[in-house]
C-alpha positions in Angstrom: -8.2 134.9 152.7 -6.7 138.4 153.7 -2.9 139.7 153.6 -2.3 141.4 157.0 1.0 141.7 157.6 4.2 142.5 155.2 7.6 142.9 155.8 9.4 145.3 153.5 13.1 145.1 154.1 13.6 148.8 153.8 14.1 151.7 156.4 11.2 153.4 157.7 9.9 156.2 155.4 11.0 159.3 157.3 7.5 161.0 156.6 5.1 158.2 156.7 2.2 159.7 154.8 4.0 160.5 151.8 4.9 156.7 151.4 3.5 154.8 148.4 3.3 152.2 151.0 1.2 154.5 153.4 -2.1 154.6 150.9 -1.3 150.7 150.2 -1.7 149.7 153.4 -4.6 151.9 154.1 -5.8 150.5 150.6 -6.2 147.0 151.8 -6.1 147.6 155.7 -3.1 145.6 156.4 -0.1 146.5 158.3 3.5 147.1 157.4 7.0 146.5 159.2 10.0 147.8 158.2 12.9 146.3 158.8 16.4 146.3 157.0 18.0 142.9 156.3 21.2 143.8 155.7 23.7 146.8 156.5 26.6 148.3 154.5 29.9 149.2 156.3 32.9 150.6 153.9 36.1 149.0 153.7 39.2 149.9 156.3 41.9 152.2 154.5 43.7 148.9 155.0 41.4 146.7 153.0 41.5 149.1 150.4 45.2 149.3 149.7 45.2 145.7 149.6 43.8 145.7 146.3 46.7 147.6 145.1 44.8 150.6 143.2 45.6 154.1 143.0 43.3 156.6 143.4 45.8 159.2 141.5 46.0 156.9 138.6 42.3 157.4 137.5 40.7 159.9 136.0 37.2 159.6 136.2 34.9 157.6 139.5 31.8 155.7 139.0 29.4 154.6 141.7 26.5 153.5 142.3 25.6 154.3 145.8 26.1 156.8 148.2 27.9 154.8 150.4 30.8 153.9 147.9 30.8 157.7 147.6 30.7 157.8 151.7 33.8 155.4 151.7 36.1 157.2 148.6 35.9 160.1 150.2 36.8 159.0 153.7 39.7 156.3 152.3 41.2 159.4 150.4 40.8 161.7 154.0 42.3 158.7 156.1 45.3 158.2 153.2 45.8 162.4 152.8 45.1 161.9 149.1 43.9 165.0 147.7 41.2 164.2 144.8 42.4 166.8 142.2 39.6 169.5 140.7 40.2 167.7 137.2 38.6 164.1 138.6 35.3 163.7 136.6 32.7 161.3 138.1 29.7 159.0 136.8 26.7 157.9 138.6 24.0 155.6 137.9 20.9 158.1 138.5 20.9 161.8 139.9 20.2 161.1 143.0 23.2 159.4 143.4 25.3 162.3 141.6 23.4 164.7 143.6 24.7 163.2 147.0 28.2 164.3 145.9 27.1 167.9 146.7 28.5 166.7 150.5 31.8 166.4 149.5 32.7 168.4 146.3 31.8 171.5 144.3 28.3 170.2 142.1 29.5 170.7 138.1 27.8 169.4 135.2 31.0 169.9 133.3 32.4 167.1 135.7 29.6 164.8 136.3 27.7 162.7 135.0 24.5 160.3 135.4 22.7 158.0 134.2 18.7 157.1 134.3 19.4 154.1 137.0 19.6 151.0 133.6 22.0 149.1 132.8 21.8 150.2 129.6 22.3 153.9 130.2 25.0 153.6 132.5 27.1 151.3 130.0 26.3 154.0 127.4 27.6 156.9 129.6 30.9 155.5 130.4 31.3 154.3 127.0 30.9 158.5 125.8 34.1 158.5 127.9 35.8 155.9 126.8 39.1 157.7 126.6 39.3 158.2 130.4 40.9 155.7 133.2 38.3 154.7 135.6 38.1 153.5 139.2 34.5 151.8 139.5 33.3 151.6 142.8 31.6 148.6 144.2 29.9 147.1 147.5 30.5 143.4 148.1 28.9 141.0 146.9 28.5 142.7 143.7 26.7 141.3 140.1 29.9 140.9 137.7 27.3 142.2 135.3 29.0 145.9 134.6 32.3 144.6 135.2 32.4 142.1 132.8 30.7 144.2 130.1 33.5 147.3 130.8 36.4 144.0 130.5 34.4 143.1 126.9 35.0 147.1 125.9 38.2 146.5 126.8 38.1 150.3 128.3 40.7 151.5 131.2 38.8 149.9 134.2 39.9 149.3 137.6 37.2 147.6 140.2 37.4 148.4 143.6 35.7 147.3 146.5 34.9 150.5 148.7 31.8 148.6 150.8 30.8 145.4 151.9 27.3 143.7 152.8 26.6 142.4 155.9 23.6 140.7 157.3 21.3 142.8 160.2 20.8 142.0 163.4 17.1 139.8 163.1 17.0 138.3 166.7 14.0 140.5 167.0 12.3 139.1 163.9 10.3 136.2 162.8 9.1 135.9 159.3 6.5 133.7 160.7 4.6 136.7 161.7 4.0 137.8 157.9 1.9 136.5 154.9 4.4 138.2 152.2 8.0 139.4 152.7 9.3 142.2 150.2 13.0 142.0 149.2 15.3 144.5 147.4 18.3 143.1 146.3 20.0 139.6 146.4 21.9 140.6 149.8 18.0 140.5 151.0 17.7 137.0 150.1 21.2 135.9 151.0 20.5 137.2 154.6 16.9 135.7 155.4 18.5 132.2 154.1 21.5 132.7 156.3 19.2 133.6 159.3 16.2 131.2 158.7 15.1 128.2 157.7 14.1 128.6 154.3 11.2 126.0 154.8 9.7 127.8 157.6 9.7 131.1 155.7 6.5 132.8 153.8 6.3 133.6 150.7 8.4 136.8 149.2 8.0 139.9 147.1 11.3 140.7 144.9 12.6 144.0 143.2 14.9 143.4 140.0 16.3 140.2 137.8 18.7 139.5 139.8 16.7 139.7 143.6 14.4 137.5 141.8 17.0 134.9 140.0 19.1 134.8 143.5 15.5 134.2 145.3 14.7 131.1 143.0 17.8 129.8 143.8 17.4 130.1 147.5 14.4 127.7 147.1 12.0 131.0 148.0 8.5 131.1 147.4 8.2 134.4 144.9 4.3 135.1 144.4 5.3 138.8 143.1 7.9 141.0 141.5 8.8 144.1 140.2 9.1 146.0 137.8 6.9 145.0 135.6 4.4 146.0 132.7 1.8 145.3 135.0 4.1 146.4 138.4 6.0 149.3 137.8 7.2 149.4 141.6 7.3 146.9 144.5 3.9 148.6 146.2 2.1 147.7 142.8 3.2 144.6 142.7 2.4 143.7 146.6 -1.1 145.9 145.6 -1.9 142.9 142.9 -0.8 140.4 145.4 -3.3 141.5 148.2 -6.0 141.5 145.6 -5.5 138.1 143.8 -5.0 136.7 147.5 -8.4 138.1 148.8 -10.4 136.9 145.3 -8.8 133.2 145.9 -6.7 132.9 142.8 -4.6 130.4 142.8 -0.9 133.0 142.0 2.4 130.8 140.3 5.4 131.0 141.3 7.3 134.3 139.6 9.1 133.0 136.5 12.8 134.6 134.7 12.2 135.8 132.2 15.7 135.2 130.1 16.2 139.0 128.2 19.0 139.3 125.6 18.8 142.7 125.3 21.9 143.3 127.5 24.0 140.6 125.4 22.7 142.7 121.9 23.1 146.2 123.5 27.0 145.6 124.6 28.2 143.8 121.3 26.5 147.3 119.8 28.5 149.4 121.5 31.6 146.9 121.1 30.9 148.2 117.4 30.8 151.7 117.9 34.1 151.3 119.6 35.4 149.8 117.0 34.6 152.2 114.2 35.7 154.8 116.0 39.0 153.5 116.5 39.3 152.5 113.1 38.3 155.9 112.0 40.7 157.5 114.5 43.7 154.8 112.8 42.3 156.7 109.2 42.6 159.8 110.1 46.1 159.3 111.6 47.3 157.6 108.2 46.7 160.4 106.4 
């Protein structure tokens, strides 16, 4: 047996060649489609003052994506709100904080990033724990950072700047692949939505929660990523193709249950705490 044909639901690189994906498929003679699954369209000025949040009233931005930053940017244009020079903003990786170059002056001073975890993002905004934040989401969202900021008890408000929606796939039939690659649980929400989950091969996923919502959806996940063994999604397709074409028989992906999100919030609950008992101290005396 042979994999020939994947589906990775991402754009097409802009310069092929310098794809990981480009060697793979050379690698093992197969041939890739790309082909988004879902689309991202930002909420209407009207949507977002609907959900009753000032821009004015915040002091510091975090987002995730460029399209949240794509949609602040345009709300506060369409509602003449002029962001002052004072707003500070947090990212989850550089690239993301990088992208803000389009709309505002690039200052370390005023932004932030983290290293694209969990972990590291929670950390960051917890450094600025005396500021009053507007966190940025696209719909559906994981409650994940939410809920952790609520725990903190920290000046939060969530705001939906984005939505999800499912892509056009009249033109696609997952019947034409052996493996389908999917990047976030939007991925698997549209395929379900669009297919009989029966009739579909089996999938690739990127992250917990692509694989958790995958499971759920009654897919087939024969690989995921990131791993020890598969750092990225390519690596992990790479081991597919080679278990496929030495006739091992591959289990289904497993969750793996990790309570080192759980430990790593109640920690910085702590060092909340001491500094705000320290603060009270110093103030006593």
């Amino acid at each position: 047996m042979k994999v020939n044909k994947i589906l990775v639901s991402q754009p097409r690189p802009a310069v092929m060649e310098k794809s990981p994906f480009y060697e793979f498929s050379q690698k093992n003679e197969l041939n890739i489609d790309y082909k988004p699954l879902i689309r991202v369209d930002g909420v209407t000025l009207k949507e977002f003052r609907a959900q009753r949040s000032e821009i004015l009233d915040h002091t510091t931005m975090i987002f995730s994506s460029r399209m949240t930053i794509d949609s602040f940017f345009r709300i506060c244009e369409e509602a003449r709100i002029t962001v002052p020079e004072t707003m500070k903003y947090i990212c989850n990786t550089e690239a993301v904080a990088l992208y803000l170059q389009k709309y505002i002056v690039y200052r370390k001073r005023k932004i932030s990033f983290a290293d694209g975890t969990f972990n590291s993002l929670l950390e960051l905004i917890v450094k600025h724990k005396d500021e009053k934040f507007m966190l940025a989401l696209t719909e559906p969202f994981k409650p994940e950072l939410p809920d952790a900021l609520a725990k903190l008890k920290l000046k939060v408000s969530p705001v939906v700047f984005a939505r999800t929606v499912s892509a056009d796939l009249k033109d696609t039939n997952p019947a034409d692949y052996d493996i389908i690659a999917l990047y976030s649980p939007n991925d698997v929400k549209a395929l379900t939505e669009n297919f009989d989950v029966e009739k579909l091969p089996v999938v690739a996923t990127f992250g917990e929660a692509t694989l958790r919502a995958a499971k759920e959806a009654g897919l087939k996940v024969k690989a995921m990523a990131p791993t020890p063994e598969a750092p990225s999604m390519v690596k992990a397709l790479d081991i597919y193709c080679s278990k496929v074409a030495s006739g091992q028989n591959i289990e289904d992906a497993e969750i793996q249950e990790d309570n080192n999100k759980e430990e790593f919030i109640r920690a910085q609950q702590s060092k909340l705490q001491k500094k705000t008992r320290t603060r009270t101290t110093k103030k006593s005396e």
